[in-house]
N, C-alpha and C positions, 0 to 999 in steps of 0.2 A: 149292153144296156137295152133297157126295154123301148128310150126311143131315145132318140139324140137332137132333143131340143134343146138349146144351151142355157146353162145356169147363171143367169145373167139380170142385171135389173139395166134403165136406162133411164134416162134424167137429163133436164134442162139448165143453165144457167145461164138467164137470159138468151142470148142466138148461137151459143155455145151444146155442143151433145156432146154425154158422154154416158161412158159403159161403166158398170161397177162389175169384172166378172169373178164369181163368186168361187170357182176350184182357184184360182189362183190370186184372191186376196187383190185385185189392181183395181185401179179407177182409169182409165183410159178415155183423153178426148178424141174424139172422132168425129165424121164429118155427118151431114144433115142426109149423102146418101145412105152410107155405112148403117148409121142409126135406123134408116129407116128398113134396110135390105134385113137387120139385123132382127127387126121389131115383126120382118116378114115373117120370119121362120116360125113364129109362134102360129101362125094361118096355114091351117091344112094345103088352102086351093092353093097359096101362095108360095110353102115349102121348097117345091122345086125347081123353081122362078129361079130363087136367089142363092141355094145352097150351094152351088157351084162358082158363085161370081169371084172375079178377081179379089174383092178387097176381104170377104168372109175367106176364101182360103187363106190368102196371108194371115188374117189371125188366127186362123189355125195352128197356120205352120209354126207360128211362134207359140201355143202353148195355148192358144184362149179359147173361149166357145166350149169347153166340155158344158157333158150334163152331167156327173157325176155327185150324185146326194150321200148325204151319210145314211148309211145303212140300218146303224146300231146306232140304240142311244146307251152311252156309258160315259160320266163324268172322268175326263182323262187321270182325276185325281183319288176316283175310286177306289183304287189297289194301295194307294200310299195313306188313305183313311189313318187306317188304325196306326201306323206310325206316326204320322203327323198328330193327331188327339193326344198321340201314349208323350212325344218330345216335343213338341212346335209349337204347342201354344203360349202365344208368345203376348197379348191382349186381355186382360183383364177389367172388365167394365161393372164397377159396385154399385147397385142403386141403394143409395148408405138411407133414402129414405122414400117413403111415396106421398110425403106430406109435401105442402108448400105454403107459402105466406102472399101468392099471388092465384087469382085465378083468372086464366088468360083463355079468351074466347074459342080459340079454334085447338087449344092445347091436348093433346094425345089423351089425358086424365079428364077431359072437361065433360064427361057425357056423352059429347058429339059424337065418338069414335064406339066400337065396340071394343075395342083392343083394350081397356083398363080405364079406372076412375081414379080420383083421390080415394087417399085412406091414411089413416094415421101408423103404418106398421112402418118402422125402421130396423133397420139393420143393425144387430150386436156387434160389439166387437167380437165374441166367440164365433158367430158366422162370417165376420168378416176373415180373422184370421183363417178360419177354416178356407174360407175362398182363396186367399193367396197363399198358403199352404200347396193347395191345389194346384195352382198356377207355378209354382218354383217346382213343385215334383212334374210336373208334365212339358217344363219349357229346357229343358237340359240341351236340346241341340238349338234354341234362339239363340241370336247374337244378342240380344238384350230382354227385358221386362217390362210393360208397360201395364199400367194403373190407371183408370177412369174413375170419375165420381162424378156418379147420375141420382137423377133426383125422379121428380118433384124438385124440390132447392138442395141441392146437396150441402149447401154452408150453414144449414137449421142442426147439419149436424156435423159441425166444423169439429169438433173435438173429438168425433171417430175420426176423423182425415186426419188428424195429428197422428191419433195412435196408428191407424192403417202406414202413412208413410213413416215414424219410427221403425214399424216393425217391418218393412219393406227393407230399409237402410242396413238393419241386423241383421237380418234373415238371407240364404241362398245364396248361390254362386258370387261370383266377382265380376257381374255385367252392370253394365249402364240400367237406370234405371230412368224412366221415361212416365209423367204423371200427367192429366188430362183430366180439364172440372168442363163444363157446363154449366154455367150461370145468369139468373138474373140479374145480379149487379145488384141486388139491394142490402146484401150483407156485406161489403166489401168495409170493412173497417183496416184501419193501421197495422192491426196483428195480423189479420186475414194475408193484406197485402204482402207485407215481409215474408209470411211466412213461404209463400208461391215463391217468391224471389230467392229465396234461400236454397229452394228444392227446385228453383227453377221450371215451375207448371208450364204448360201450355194451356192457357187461359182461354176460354170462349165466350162472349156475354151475346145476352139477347137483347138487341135491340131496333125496334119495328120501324124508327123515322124518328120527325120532330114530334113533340110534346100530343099535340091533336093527335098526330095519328098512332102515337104509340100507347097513350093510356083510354084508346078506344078497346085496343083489345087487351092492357096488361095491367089489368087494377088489383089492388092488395083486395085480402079473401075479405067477404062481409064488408063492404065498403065502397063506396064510390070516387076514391080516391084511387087517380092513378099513380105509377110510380115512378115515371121519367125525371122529372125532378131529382128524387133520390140519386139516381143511378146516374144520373149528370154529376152532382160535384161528387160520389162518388170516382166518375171515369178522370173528373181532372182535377181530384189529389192522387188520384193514383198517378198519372202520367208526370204529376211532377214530383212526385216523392223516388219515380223509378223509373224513369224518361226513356233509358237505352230497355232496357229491359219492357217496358211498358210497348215500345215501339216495336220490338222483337215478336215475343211471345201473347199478346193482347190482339185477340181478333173478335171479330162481331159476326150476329147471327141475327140474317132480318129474315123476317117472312114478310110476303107480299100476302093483300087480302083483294087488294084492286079495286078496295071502297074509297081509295083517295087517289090522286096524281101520282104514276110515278117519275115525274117531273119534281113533284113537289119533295118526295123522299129521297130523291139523287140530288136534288140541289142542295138538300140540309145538308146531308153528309158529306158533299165538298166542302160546306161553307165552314164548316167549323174545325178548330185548329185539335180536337182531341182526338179526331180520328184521321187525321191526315199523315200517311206511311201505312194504316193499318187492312189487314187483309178482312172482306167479308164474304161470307158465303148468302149468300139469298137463295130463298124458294119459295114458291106460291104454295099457301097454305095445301096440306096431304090430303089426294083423297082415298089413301088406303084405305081401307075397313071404316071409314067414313058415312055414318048413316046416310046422311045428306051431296046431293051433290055440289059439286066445288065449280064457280061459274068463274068464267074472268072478263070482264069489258068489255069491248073493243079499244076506247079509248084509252087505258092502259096499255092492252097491247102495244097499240099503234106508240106509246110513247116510251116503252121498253124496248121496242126495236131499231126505233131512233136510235135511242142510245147503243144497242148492241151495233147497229151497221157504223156510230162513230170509232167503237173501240176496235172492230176491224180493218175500217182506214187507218185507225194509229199504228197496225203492226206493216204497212207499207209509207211509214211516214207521210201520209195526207193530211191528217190530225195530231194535232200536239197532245201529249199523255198528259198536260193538265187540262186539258177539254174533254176527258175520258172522264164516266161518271166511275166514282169508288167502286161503287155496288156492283159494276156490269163487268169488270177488271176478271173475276175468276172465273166468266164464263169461256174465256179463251181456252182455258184449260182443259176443256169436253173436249173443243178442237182436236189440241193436240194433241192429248191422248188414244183419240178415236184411230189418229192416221199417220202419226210421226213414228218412223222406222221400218214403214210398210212397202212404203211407195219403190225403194230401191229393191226390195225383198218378192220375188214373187216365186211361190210353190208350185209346184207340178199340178197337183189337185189337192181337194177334203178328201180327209180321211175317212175311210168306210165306217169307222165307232167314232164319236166323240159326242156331245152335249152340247146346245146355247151357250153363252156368254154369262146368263143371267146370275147363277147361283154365288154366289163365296163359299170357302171351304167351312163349314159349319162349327165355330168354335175355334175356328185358329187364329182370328186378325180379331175378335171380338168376342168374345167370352162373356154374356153378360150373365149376372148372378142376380136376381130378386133378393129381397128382403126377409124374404120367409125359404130362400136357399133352393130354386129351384133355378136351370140352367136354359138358357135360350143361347140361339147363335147370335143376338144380336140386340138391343135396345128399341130396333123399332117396329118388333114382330109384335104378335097379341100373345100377351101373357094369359089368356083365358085361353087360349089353343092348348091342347092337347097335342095336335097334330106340330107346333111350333118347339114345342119343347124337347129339350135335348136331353133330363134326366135331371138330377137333384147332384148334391155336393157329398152327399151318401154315399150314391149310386156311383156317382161319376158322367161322365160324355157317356149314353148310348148309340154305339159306332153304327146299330143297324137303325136309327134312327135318325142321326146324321147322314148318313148314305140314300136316304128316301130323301132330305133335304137337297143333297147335293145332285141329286139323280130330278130335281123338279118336271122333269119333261117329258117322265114315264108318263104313256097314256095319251101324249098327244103328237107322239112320232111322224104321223103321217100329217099331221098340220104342220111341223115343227120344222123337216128335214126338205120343205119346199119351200120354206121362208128365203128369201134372198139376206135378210138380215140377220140370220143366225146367228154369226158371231158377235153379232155386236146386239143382242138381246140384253135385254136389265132385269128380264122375268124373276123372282125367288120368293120366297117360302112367305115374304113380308106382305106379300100384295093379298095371303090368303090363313082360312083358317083349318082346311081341311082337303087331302087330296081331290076331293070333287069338287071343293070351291076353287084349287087352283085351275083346275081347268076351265072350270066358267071366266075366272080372270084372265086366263092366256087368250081366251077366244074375243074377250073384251078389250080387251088394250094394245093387242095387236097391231092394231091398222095406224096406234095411237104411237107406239113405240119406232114403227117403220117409217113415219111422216119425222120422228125426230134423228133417225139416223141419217134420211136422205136427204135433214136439211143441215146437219152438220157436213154429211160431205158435198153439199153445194158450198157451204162457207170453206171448207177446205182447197174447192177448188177453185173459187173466187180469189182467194190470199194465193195461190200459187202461179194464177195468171199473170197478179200484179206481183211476183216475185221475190216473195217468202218465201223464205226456204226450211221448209220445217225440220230438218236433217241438222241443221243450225243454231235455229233461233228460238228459244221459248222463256219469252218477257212478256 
């Protein structure tokens, strides 16, 4: 090695130090000296002060401290590319239209974004079969099939979704078949309803909060009429026409904008009996390809973190889960994702080749199809890129096209393989339109992405002090 400073980041939790070190994947607490003899080594004058001291050899001896970086960038899934495209794709995402009956302020189509606008172009059924065609000939080694229907509103064109899941039902192997909407909730009629329930969707609705704050941003097109109303006694004849079902498969989709309390939007959603059992995802409106920039409060924050510091007292029982706000419930889930299974597990070192975290395999968990039959890895890339797009339903997946998605990191190796946060990067293809915009965004959101890894393992190792067990537990 060219010097043997070790690969390591260091971190506070409250009077608490500890180590993240990075060849072998561990978080380790350590003491306020250790931290600090640790924090020496990076200081030339200071280097050989400390590199011999009792507590840095011990972690030597057991394995910590390398410098070792990756050398090579190559996505570990590189070489399985072309198989995985030719049998695995196993996700199929229709945008069956790019029309809609709402126009909602901060919405991907609304202007704001460059990534795409409204348009009135929908999806055939001849393109659509073609699409799942596609999808049954290339998924021969998935254990199953899954179907999305994206929009704009994808229930303006409910009656392609009929035909699409018939011919899903007829068509290919003898695998489960697994179907997925996005919706506003404003077309949700008695037929609509049943028919999910028959085919068993996995249902998603958007919706922003109470009444004020949801038809600030989700008004029907040409009109100043919002649409919460609607989509209220839509949600509760649905729940009582299909209650277990409604309870199961019915999840919601808020965006935060932080022009109101979110005090005021976690209180609604406890209060009311239609969403209570139901899973939501939240996120503060995107500022990917976003003209404008995306601001957030303070006093928002401050009342979203209330709520986050309550829902991590309830996983060491300080907090009861009905004083847990609905909305703040699936952030656990970063958590655990980020560090359960890891902590018992520790590698020798990184490996000399591999890639960031950031990428997905391009086409394999997400296949999304345009309406006009052009192929992305994914629904929330810009359909105007050139550089996003994966090939047409003609052509096929272009595998060396795919492989420059999946490789994102080409080009910025020497920023990239000194990050401490490597592996836990969210960097891809979404945040950009063009290999040179990707690297202006990597150099951009960087410091943004690292502030969020080291505060998820400060909350990981806050919950392990007070003795969660995350080897265990994930509720």
């Amino acid at each position: 090695m060219k010097n043997n400073i070790p690969f390591v980041h260091l971190f506070n939790v409250s009077e608490n130090h500890y180590m993240f070190d990075v060849n072998t994947d561990s978080i380790l607490k350590i003491t306020e000296s250790t931290s600090k003899k640790v924090n020496d080594l990076f200081d030339k004058s200071k280097h050989g002060e400390v590199e011999n001291s009792e507590d840095l050899l011990k972690l030597r001896e057991n394995g910590y401290l390398k410098s070792n970086r990756v050398e090579k960038t190559l996505h570990p899934s590189t070489k399985l590319l072309p198989t995985i495209l030719r049998s695995k794709i196993n996700f199929l995402v229709l945008q069956v239209t790019q029309g809609c009956n709402l126009r909602c302020s901060y919405c991907i189509y609304s202007g704001l974004y460059d990534t795409r606008q409204h348009s009135k172009k929908k999806m055939s059924f001849d393109t659509a079969k073609k699409a799942m065609d596609y999808l049954i000939t290339h998924s021969t080694d998935s254990p199953d099939l899954k179907v999305g229907f994206y929009g704009g509103e994808p229930l303006l064109e409910f009656e392609l979704i009929k035909k699409c899941v018939d011919y899903m039902e007829t068509m290919g192997a003898n695998k489960p078949r697994v179907y997925n909407i996005t919706t506003n909730g404003t077309c949700l009629t008695s037929n609509v309803m049943d028919f999910f329930v028959k085919h068993n969707f996995r249902v998603t609705i958007s919706l922003d909060g109470p009444e004020n704050v949801h038809d600030r941003s989700r008004r029907f097109v040409d009109s100043d009429k919002g649409s919460f109303r609607l989509i209220k006694r839509n949600l509760e004849k649905f729940k009582e026409r299909h209650p277990q079902y409604y309870s199961q498969n019915v999840g919601f989709n808020t965006v935060l904008t932080s022009k109101d309390s979110y005090f005021e939007i976690s209180d609604y959603f406890n209060s009311e009996d239609v969403f209570s059992n139901s899973e939501f995802s939240c996120n503060f409106v995107s500022d990917a390809q976003s003209k404008d920039a995306i601001n957030i409060n303070d006093q928002f924050l401050q009342e979203y973190y209330y709520e986050y510091f309550k829902m991590l007292l309830s996983k060491v029982g300080r907090v009861g889960e009905k004083n847990v706000s609905v909305i703040i419930k699936q952030e656990f889930t970063n958590i655990w994702q980020t560090r359960t299974g890891k902590q018992n597990f520790k590698r020798e070192k990184l490996p000399s080749i591999s890639h960031h975290a950031g990428p997905c395999i391009p086409g394999e968990k997400s296949l999304f199809v345009t309406a006009d039959e052009k192929l992305f890895p994914c629904e929330r890339v810009s359909e105007n890129s050139e550089y996003c797009s994966l090939g047409s339903l003609d052509s096929g997946v272009d595998v060396n096209k795919a492989e420059k998605m999946l490789n994102v990191e080409t080009g910025m190796e020497k920023h990239c393989h000194n990050c401490w946060a490597y592996e836990y990067c969210g960097m891809c293809c979404r945040f950009s339109t063009s290999q040179a915009d990707i690297t202006k965004q990597i150099q951009m959101r960087c410091s943004g992405m690292r502030t969020g890894v080291e505060n998820l393992f400060k909350d990981y190792c806050v919950l392990r002090e007070l003795g969660f067990d995350f080897e265990v537990n994930h509720n």
